[in-house]
N, C-alpha and C positions, 0 to 999 in steps of 0.2 A: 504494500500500500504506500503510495507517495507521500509524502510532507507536504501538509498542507502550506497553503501558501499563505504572505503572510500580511496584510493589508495596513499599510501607512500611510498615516497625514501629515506632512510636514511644509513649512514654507518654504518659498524656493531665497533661498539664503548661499553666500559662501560660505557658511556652515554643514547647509545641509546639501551641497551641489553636485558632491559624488555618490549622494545616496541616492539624490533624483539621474543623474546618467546612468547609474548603475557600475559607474569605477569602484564603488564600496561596497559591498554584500552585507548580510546579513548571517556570516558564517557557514554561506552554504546554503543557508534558508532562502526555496523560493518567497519574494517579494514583487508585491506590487505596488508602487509608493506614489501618493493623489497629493496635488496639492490645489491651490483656489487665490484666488483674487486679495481677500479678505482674510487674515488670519482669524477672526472669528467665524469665519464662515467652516474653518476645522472645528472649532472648540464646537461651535453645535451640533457638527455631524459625530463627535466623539461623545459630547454630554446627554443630547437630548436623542440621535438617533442610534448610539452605539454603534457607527458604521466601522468602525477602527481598530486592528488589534493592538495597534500603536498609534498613539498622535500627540503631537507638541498640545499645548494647554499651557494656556495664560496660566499666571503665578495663581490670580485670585481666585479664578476659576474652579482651579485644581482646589485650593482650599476651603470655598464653600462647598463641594461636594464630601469634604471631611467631614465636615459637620453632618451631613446629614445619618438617617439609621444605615442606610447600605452603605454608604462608602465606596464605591464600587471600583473607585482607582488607585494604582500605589505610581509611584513614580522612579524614575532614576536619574541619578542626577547630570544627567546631561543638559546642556540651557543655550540656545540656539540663538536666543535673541538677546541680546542687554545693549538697554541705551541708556545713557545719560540723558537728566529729562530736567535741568532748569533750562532749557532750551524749548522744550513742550510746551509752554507758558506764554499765552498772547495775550496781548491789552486794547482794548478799544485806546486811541491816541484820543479823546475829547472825556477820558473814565475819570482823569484827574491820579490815576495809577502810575506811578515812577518809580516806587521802590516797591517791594515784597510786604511789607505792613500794610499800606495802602488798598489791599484788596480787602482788607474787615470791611462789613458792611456791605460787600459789591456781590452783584449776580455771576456766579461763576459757571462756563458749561462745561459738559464734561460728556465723555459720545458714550453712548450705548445702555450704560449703567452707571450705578454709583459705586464707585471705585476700583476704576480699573489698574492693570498694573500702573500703565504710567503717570495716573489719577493718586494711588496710594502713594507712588516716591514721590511725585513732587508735594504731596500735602505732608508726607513726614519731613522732606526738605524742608518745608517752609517752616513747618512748628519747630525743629530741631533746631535752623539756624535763623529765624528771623520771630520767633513766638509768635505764630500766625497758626490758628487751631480751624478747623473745619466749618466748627462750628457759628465763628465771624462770618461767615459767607453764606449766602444763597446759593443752590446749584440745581443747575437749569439738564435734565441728561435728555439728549435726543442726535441725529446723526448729525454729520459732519459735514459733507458739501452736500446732501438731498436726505429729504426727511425721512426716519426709519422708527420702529417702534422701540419701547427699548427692550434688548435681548430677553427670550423667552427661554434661555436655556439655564435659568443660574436664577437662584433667590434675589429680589429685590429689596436689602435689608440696609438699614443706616441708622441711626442714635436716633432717640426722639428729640435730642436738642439739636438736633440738625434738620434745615430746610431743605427739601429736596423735590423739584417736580418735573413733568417731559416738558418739551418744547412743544408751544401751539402746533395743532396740525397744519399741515405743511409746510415748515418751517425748519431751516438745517438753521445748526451753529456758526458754521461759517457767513451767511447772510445775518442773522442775530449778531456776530461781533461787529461787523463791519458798519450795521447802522445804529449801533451802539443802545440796541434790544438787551444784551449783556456786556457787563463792562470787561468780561475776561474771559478765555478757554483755555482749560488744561486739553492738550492731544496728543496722542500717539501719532499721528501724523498731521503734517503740515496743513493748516485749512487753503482754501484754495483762492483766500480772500488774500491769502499774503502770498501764495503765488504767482498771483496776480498783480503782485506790487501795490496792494490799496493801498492811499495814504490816513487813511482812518484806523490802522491797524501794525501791531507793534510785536516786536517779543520786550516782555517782561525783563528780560535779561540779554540787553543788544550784541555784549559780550561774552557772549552764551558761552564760547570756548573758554575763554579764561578763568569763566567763573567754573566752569566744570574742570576744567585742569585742578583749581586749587582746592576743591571738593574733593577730590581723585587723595591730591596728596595728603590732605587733614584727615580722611577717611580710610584712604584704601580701599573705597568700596566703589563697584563699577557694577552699576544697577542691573540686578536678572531681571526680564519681562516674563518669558517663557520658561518650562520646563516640557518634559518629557514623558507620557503617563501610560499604562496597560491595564485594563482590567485585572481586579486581583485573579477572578476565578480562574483569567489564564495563566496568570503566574504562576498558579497553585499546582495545575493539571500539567505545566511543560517546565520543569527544573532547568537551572540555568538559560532560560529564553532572558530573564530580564539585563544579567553578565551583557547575554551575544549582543543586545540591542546598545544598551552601553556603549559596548566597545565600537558597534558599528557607525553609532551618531559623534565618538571619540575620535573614529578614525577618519571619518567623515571632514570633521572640523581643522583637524592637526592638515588635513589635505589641501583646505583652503588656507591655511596660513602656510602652510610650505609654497604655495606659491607666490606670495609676497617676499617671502627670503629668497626664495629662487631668483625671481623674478629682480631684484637689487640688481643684480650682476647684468642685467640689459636696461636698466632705468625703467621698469616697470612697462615696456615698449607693447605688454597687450593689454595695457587701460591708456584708457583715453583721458585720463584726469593728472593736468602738468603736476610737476613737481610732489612727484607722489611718493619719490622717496626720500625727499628733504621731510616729508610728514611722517613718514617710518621712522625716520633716524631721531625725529623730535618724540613721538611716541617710545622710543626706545630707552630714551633719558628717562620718561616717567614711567612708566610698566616693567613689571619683571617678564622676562624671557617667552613666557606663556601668559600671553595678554589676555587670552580667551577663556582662563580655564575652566576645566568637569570637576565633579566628582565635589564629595561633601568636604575633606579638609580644606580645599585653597578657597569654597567660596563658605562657609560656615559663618563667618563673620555680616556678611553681605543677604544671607540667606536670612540669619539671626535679626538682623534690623528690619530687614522688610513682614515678616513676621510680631515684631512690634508693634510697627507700625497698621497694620494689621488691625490687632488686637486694639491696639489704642484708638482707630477709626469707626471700631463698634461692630468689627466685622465679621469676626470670629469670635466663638460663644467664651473663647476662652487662650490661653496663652500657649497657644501651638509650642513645639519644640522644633530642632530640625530631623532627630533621630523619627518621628513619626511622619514626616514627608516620603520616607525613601523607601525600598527594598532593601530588607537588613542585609542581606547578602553583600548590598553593596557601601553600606555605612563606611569603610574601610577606603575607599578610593579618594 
């Protein structure tokens, strides 16, 4: 009888790029690996339609499904995505907002739900270094550049001291910031009002790089969005499945960064982005060797605060650990 095959959701990333060509296997394991437009457009076909015996999942995602009686996914610590997000952060320019205090009192939006990954870092950013709580602010959740409802795959849960409601129908956040409907949006992607060069619209933090470079260094911590997650029941039924995936989304990623170092030695001559490795060499002054990395010890600390934050945003019934995220097996990497 064959091996069964083995179905993955992952975004198309230089992390995950040899697992969608198929230069990376799954240890032998046939696989057939889907990815989509939308990274939430994974998280629901894993959460609400179980279509995946593997799929990347938003940080929060994974953790409100902790909470609930089934529990239904364990994870491993592979993490695909991590941005730095005072950069996330836009301002209507007429909101009277210039510094990160200035938002108390202000309508905030924020896409899909209340508190998504990039929604959770920047709001523990803010309380952590500028004493700015959740709770100062109104928050507006509805889609981004065209109206959407808010996600149906995940509990809509938030503090009772906190304001939270959708955006009018038909109505995105990007139009709401721009005519100053709200005075602010946290996003995981760019709105389209500032791709567009409005002049009604700003980022919060102009010098978004420098202020995340010195965040980087006071912290050490280089924000996860995503993890990695399997149905326990299959973990349970196929021993060592959760190791091979590991390794494969490991090997996956070491693949995209060996072509960056490769790639030095010809001036990065297959991207189209100048001086790409005057930005490696600058990158290299502040990052240890392995800028990306897996596994629970090198990001434990980084894992640990956004699980705070977490807990402090009202969002979790209780003060998660990191050892209860993972596959024990894999606690040790």
């Amino acid at each position: 009888m064959s091996e069964p095959t083995l179905h993955v959701g992952t975004m198309p990333y230089e992390t995950t790029e040899a697992l969608l060509d198929g230069s990376v296997t799954f240890d032998g394991i046939r696989a057939r690996v889907d990815t989509a437009d939308l990274a939430s457009d994974i998280f629901r076909r894993m959460v609400h339609d179980r279509e995946f015996d593997v799929a990347e999942l938003g940080l929060t995602v994974y953790l409100r499904t902790l909470d609930s009686e089934e529990s239904p996914f364990v994870a491993v610590p592979a993490f695909p995505a991590r941005i730095f997000r005072h950069s996330a952060i836009f301002v209507n320019t007429a909101s009277g907002i210039s510094r990160p205090e200035d938002l108390a009192g202000k309508m905030v939006g924020e896409f899909g739900m209340y508190g998504q990954d990039s929604g959770i870092w920047a709001k523990g950013i803010l309380s952590d270094d500028y004493g700015l709580t959740p709770e100062q602010c109104r928050w507006v959740i509805g889609g981004l550049d065209r109206p959407i409802r808010p996600f149906d795959f995940v509990p809509h849960i938030h503090p009772a001291d906190v304001c939270v409601e959708q955006a009018p129908p038909g109505r995105s956040l990007s139009a709401m910031l721009e005519r100053g409907e709200i005075d602010a949006l946290i996003s995981s992607n760019v709105p389209q009002c500032v791709m567009d060069e409005s002049p009604h619209v700003a980022r919060l933090f102009p010098d978004h790089e420098a202020v995340e470079r010195d965040y980087y260094r006071r912290t050490t911590i280089f924000p996860i969005m995503h993890t990695v997650v399997l149905p326990r029941s299959l973990v349970a039924t196929r021993p060592g499945l959760a190791r091979t995936v590991y390794e494969a989304y490991l090997a996956a990623k070491n693949a995209g960064m060996d072509r960056y170092r490769t790639g030095r030695k010809l001036y990065q001559v297959r991207t189209m982005l100048p001086w790409t490795n005057a930005l490696f060499d600058r990158n290299a002054e502040l990052f240890p060797a392995d800028w990306w990395p897996y596994g629970l010890d090198a990001n434990r600390k980084t894992i640990d605060t956004f699980l705070r934050y977490h807990f402090e945003q009202g969002l979790s019934a209780r003060r998660l650990t990191c050892e209860e995220l993972f596959v024990p097996e894999l606690l040790d990497t």
